[in-house]
N, C-alpha and C positions, 0 to 999 in steps of 0.2 A: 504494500500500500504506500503512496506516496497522498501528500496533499497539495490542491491548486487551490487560488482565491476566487471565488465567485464571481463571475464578469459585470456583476450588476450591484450584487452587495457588500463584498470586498471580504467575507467572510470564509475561511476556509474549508473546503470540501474536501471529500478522500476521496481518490481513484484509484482502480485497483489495477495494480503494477501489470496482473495478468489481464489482456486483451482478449475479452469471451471469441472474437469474432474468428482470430488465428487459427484455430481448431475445432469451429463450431460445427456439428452437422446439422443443417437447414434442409425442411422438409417442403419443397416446393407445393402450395396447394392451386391447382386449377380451379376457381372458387364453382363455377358453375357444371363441374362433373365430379363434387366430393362429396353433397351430402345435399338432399333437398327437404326443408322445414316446411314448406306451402304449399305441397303437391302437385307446385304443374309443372313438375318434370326438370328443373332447372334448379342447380343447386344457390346455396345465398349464405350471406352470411352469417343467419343462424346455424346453418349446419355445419359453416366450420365451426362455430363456439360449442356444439353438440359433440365436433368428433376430439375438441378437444383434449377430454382424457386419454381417449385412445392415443394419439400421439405423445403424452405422457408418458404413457406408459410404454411406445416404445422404445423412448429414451432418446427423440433430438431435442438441440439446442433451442430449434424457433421455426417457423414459418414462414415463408414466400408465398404472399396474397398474389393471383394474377388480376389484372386491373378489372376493379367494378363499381368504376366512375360512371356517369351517365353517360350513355356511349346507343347508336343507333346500331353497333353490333354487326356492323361490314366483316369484321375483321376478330369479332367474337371480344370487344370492350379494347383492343390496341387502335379503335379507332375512336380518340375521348372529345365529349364535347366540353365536357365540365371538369376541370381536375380537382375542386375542391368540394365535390359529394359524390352521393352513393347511387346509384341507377336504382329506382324501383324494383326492380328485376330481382337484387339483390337483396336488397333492406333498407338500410337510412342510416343516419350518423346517429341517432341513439344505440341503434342496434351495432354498428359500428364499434360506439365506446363501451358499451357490454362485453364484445368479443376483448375490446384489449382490457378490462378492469379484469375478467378470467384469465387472458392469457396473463398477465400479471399476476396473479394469484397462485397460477402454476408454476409462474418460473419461467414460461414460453416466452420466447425473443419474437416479434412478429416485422417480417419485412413489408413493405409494400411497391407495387409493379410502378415505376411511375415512365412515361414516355415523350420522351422532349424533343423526339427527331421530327414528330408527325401530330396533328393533330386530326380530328373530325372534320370532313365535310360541315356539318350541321356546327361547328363549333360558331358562336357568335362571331368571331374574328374573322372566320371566315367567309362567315356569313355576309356582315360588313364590306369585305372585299369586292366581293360578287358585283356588289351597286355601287362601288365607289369607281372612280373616273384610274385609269391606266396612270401612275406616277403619285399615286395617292399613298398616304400615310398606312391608309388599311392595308394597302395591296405590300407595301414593305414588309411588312412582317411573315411575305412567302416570296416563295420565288416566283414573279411574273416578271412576262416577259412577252417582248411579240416576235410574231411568229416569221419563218425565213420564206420564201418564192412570191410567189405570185400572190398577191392581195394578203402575205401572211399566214398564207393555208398549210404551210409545213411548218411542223415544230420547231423550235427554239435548237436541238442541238439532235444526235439522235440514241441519245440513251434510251436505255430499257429499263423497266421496272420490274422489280423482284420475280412479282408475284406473275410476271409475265404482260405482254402489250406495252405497248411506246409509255415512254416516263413524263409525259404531259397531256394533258387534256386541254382545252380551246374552249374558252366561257361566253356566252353570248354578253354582249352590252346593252345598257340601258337601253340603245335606240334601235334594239332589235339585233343590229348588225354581227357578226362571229369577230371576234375579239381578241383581247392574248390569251396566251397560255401558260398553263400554272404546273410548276414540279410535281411528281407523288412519285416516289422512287417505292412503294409497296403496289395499292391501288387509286380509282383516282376518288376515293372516300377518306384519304388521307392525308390531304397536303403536306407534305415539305415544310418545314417552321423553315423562315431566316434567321440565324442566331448572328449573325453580323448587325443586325436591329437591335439596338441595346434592350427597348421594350421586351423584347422575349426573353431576353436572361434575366430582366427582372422580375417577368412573370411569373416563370417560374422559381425564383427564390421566395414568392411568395407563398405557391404551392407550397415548398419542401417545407417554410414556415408553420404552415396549415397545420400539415399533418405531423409535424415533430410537437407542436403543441398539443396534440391530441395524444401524445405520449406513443406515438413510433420509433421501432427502434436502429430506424437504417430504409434503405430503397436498393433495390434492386432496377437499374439501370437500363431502358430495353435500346437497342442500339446504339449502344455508348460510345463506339467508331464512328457513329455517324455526327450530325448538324451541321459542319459548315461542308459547305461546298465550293468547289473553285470559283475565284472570284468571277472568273473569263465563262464559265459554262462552256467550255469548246467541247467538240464532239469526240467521241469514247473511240481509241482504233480497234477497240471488241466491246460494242454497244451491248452487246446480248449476253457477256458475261457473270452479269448478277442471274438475271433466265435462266440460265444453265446450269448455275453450280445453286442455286439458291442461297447465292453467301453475297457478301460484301465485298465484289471484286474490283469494280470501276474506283481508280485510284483519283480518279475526279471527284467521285461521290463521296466516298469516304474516308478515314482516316488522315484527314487534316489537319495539321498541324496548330491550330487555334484553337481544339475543341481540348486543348491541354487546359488552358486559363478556363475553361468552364470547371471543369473538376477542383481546379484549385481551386476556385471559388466555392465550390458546392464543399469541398472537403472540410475552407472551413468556417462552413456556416457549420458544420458538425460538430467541429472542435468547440465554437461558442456552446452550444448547447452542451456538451460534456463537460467544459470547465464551471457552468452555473448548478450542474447537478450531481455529477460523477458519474455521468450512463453514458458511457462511450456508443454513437451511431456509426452507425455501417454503411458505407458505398460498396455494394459490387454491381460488374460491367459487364453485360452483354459484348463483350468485346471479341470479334472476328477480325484477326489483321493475319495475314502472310507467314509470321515466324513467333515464335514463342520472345525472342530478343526484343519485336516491337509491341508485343505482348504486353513485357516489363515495363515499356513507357508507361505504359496507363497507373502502374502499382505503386511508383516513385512516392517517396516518404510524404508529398506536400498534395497527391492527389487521389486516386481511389482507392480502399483501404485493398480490395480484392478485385479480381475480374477471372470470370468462368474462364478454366482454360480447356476448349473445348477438343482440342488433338488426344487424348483421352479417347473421348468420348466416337470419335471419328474412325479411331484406329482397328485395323483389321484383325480379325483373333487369332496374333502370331507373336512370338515370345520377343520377337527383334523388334517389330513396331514399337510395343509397350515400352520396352527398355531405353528405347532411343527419342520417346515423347515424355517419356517420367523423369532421364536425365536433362534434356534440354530443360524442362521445367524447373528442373531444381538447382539447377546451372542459371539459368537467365531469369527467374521468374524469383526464386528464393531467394535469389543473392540483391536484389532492390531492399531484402529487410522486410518485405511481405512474406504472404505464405501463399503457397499455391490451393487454388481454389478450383477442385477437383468434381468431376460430374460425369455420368454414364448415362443419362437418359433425362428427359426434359418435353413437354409440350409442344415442342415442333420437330422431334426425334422420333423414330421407328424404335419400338419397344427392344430392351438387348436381349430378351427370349428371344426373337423374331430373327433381330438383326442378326444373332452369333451362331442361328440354328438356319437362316436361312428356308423359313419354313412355310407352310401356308395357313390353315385360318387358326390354328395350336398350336401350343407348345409341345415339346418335344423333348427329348431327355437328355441331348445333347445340347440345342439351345438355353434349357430349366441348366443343366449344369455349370453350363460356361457362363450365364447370369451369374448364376450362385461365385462362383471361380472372381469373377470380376468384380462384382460387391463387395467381399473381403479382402483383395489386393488395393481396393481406391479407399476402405476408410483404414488399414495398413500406414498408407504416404500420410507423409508429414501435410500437415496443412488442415484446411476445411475441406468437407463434403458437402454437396447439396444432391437430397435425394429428390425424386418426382412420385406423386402421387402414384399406388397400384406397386411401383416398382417393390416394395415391400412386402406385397402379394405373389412377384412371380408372373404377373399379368401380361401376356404375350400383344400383341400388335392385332387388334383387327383387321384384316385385310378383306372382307369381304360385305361389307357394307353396299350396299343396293345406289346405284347413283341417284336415286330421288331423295336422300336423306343427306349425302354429305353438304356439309358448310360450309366450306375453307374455300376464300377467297382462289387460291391459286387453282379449282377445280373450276370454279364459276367464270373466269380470266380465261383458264388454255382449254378446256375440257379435259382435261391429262389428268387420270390418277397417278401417276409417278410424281413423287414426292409432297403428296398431299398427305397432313396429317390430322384426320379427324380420326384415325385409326389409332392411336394414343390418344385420344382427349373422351373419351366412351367410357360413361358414368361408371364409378367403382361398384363391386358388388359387396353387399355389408352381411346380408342373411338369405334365407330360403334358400330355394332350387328352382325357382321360375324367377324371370325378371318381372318385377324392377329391383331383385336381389336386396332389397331394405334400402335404395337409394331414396325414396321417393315417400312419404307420407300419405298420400295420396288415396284417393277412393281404389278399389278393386277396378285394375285397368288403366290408371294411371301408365302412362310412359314417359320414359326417361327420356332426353331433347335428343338425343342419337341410342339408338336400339340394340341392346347388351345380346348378347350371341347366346344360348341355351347354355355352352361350354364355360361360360362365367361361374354355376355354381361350382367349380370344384375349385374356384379361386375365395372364394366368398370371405369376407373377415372372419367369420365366426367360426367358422372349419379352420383358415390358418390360425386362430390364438388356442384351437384344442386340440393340434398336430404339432408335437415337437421337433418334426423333420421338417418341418413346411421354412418357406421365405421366411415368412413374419419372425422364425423364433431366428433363426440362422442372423435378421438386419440386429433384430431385440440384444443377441449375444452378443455379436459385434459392437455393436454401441456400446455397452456396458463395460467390455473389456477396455473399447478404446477409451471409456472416462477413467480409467483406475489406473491406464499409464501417463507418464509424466510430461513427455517432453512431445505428445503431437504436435502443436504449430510448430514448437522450437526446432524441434528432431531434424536432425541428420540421416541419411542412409549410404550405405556402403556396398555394392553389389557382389553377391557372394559366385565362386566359380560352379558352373550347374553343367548338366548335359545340354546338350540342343535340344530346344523346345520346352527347357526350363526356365524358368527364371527366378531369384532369389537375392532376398536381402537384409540385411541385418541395421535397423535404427540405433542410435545410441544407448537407448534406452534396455537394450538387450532384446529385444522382440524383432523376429526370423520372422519373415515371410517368404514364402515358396507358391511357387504356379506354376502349375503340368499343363503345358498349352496344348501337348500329343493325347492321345486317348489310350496311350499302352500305359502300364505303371511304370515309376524310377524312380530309385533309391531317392529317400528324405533326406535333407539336408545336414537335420539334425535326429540325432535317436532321441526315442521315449513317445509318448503319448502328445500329442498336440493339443495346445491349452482349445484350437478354434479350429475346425475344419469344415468346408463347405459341400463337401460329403464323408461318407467312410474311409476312416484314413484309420491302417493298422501300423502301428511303432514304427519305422525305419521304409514306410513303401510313403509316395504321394502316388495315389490313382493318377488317372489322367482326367483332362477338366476340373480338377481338382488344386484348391486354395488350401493352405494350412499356417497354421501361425503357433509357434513354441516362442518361450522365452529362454536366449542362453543365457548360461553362467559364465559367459564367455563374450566379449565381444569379438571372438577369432575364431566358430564353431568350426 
């Protein structure tokens, strides 16, 4: 514990030396597929304050709200009108401070989604825009701009947007006529903010003000590479690269080098509020850039405390991948004096049952393994975890949803199901054996807002907390062991010498971790019994797919 003076009353406060956030594991909640209080098929904020035991109990640090601002839901609430309330949909700001006075009460950290690259369509500002004259104070605050050929009729530059289709749309004008046009590097329900308009950076210091005064404790960042844009907008020599990879490619569009001073500013509107209280708040970044080395930029001491490192999560199920994205990490990423901020699955991700099995509408016992295998190697590494709703369950990937029910903007845009993800975002299952599996309160017939597959019930919560083989106990054990060692954020790792297709390593703290990436057995790293294993592990063998973790007596096993 050390103590600071209160920025307001001069009085001294105690903060505590240890940094909850460096080693914290954060339970991602999709608010409107976790738990529905209203019955019409869409979860809300009540039913996270409902499952909040349950997550108690299985032992993370806090939660990540995904945004449920009032929003027209293009884009499932990433597209906000209002950033300082709560969409109907959801609940309201009483219901709101209920959820944080419980999660307080438990000890729950709670993040919230906030989105500063993009707002709404229907957002007042932009709405504003719409009727205001071409060079106008409104229209500043996004990117307009007029258009290039003949009367204007071609867009401004020819980038593409994300989610697919030209990255501008062309607004009618008051007097009828077709007009400029306006950026949306997602769809065109999301305009583009200008952050070179001072107005917007202090906009949003107002938001983060909002909700830090409602006792939050950190944000989670959604396109944290993105806001400024080049100043020139010149044309992309591969327009179509964000399309294609659905990442953040166009070096025009993002990772620009001013969007540093926004962090430092937001970082420390954070440090004020921690020096008046002693509750250190959290930034992490959705952060997509190129290398793990420009990664670090964002981590640096004076700006984001964390940002997802998402090469992890990307990497193919092979023992050389892992080893070569966990050292860059802890080489580039750990050495800023941050901790790396580690993640395997997420709301815009194909589930890792799916992904590492390769499967179609189930899981399968090699993709359930190499889940189980990769779960216990990422809360192993030194640093934070952030886990995603289900993933706890074992919950494989739907893939076979009927195209009259998907939502995701990027199917409504290309017609393309390849890389659409409403197939991770499909309501958890809580009880029974028919759907709405206890998601839903609901009269008999009640349906969930996307349609749970029959194969749900053998995922169901209530079946995982009464199988001690299942996910749920395997994240439960893990969690528990990782609180009782010492040095996660801090920790060190050392990579130990393995066969091919193993991989192994040993933290400062004494704790060996081992992973059979082959499916034959080979010799354990270390003898005896495994304090953790993510299947049958007998003395001196690691199966194949198979995670294990001992503690030596030795830092030279």
């Amino acid at each position: 514990m050390h103590n600071r003076r209160h920025a307001q009353t001069g009085q001294r406060v105690t903060l505590n030396t240890h940094r909850w956030w460096r080693d914290a594991v954060i339970y991602q909640v999709y608010v409107r597929s976790f738990l529905d209080s209203t019955g019409d098929g869409i979860g809300d904020l009540a039913g996270v304050r409902a499952g909040l035991p349950y997550l108690k109990k299985l032992g993370v640090d806090g939660i990540w709200l995904s945004p449920f601002y009032p929003s027209p839901q293009h884009d499932h609430g990433y597209d906000v009108a209002d950033y300082r309330d709560v969409d109907p949909l959801f609940g309201d700001l009483a219901e709101f401070d209920l959820l944080m006075a419980d999660a307080r009460r438990l000890g729950v950290k709670v993040l919230l989604d906030i989105v500063p690259n993009h707002c709404s369509s229907e957002h007042t500002w932009f709405q504003e825009a719409l009727v205001s004259a071409p060079g106008s104070a409104a229209r500043a605050r996004f990117h307009f701009a007029d258009g290039r050929g003949p009367d204007g009729a071609e867009p401004p530059n020819n980038w593409h947007a994300m989610f697919g289709g030209p990255a501008w749309s062309r607004v009618t004008e008051r007097d009828g006529r077709p007009g400029q046009w306006y950026l949306h590097m997602f769809t065109p329900e999301q305009p583009d903010l200008n952050w070179r308009n001072p107005e917007v950076g202090a906009h949003f210091e107002d938001v983060l003000r909002f909700w830090l005064d409602r006792g939050v404790d950190g944000f989670r960042i959604d396109v944290a590479a993105g806001l400024f844009k080049h100043t020139d907008l010149p044309d992309s020599p591969d327009p179509e690269a964000d399309a294609r990879t659905r990442d953040s490619v166009n070096p025009l569009a993002w990772n620009q080098p001013e969007v540093h001073d926004v962090w430092r500013h937001w970082r420390a509107v954070c440090e004020e509020y921690a020096a008046g209280d002693g509750r250190e708040r959290l930034l992490v970044g959705e952060v997509s850039v190129p290398t793990a080395r420009e990664h670090a930029q964002y981590v640096r001491h004076d700006e984001l405390h964390q940002a997802f490192f998402f090469d992890l999560l990307s990497a193919a199920w092979d023992a050389d991948a892992f080893r070569k994205v966990i050292s860059e990490a802890m080489q580039d990423i750990a050495g800023t004096g941050s901790t790396v901020t580690w993640v395997l699955n997420n709301h815009d991700q194909v589930r890792t049952v799916t992904r590492y099995g390769e499967l179609g509408t189930e899981g399968s016992g090699l993709g359930a393994a190499r889940a189980r295998a990769a779960a216990l190697l990422m809360l192993a590494l030194p640093g934070a975890a952030y886990i995603y709703q289900g993933e706890e369950l074992g919950l494989p990937e739907v893939v076979d949803l009927p195209d009259d029910v998907l939502t995701d903007p990027i199917f409504r845009r290309t017609g393309s199901r390849a890389r659409i993800r409403d197939g991770c975002r499909v309501p958890l299952p809580w009880s029974g054996h028919a759907s709405p599996f206890g998601f839903t309160s609901g009269a008999e017939g009640a349906k969930p807002w996307l349609p749970q597959p029959a194969y749900f019930a053998e995922y169901a919560t209530d079946r995982a907390l009464a199988d001690t083989r299942s996910f749920w106990h395997l994240y439960r054990d893990g969690l528990q062991l990782r609180a009782a060692l010492p040095q996660l954020g801090e920790g060190t790792l050392r990579w130990l010498e393995t066969p091919p297709g193993v991989l192994a390593f040993v933290r400062g703290d004494g704790l060996v971790c081992a992973v059979n990436f082959g499916t034959a057995p080979t010799p354990a790293p270390v003898s005896g019994t495994p304090l953790l294993s993510s299947g049958p592990c007998a003395p001196g063998v690691l199966p194949g797919s198979t995670t294990a973790w001992w503690i030596s007596d030795s830092t030279n096993p």
